[in-house]
C-alpha positions in Angstrom: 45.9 23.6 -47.7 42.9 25.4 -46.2 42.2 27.1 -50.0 42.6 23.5 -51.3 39.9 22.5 -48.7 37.9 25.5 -49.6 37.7 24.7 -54.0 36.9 21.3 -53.6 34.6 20.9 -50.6 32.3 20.2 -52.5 33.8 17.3 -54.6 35.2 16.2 -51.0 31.8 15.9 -49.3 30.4 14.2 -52.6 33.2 11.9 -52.6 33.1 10.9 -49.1 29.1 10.0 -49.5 29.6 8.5 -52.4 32.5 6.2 -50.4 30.3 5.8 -47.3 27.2 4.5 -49.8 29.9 2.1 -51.7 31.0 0.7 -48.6 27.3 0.2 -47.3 26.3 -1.8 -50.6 29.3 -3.9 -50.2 28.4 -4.7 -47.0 25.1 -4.7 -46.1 23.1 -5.1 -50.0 20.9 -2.6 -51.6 18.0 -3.3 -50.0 19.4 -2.9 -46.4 21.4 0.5 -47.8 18.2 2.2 -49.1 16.2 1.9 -45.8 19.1 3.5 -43.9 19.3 5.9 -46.3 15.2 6.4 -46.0 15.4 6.1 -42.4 18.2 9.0 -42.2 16.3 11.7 -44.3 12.9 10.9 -42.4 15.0 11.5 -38.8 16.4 14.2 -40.2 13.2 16.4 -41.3 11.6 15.1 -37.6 14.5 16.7 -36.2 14.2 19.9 -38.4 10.1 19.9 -37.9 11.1 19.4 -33.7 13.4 22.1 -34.2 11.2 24.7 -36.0 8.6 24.3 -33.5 10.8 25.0 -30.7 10.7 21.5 -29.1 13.8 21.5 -27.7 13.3 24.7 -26.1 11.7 23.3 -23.3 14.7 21.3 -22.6 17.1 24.3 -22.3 16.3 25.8 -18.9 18.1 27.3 -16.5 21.4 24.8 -15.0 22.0 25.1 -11.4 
């Protein structure tokens, strides 16, 4: 199962977005599905960016 897993991941993952984005135009409409799509890649390079920059560093001290 786990070599199964291992071929397709790829086809899996793309399958599963491709389900996820089906099901969001179904429900929601284009419009709606392309600004959560928008709004997902622009929090996800501010998250990257923070990261880089060691942002979250600061929040990592020492727990008592």
């Amino acid at each position: 199962m786990q070599e199964f897993l291992q071929r397709y991941r790829d086809g899996i993952i793309g399958g599963g977005i491709g389900l996820i984005l089906a099901i969001l135009l179904l429900t929601i409409g284009f419009a709606k599905t392309l600004l959560v799509i928008v709004c997902t890649i622009i929090g996800a390079f501010i998250g990257l960016y923070l990261n880089q920059i060691g942002f979250f560093d600061r929040f990592k001290g020492p727990r008592r």
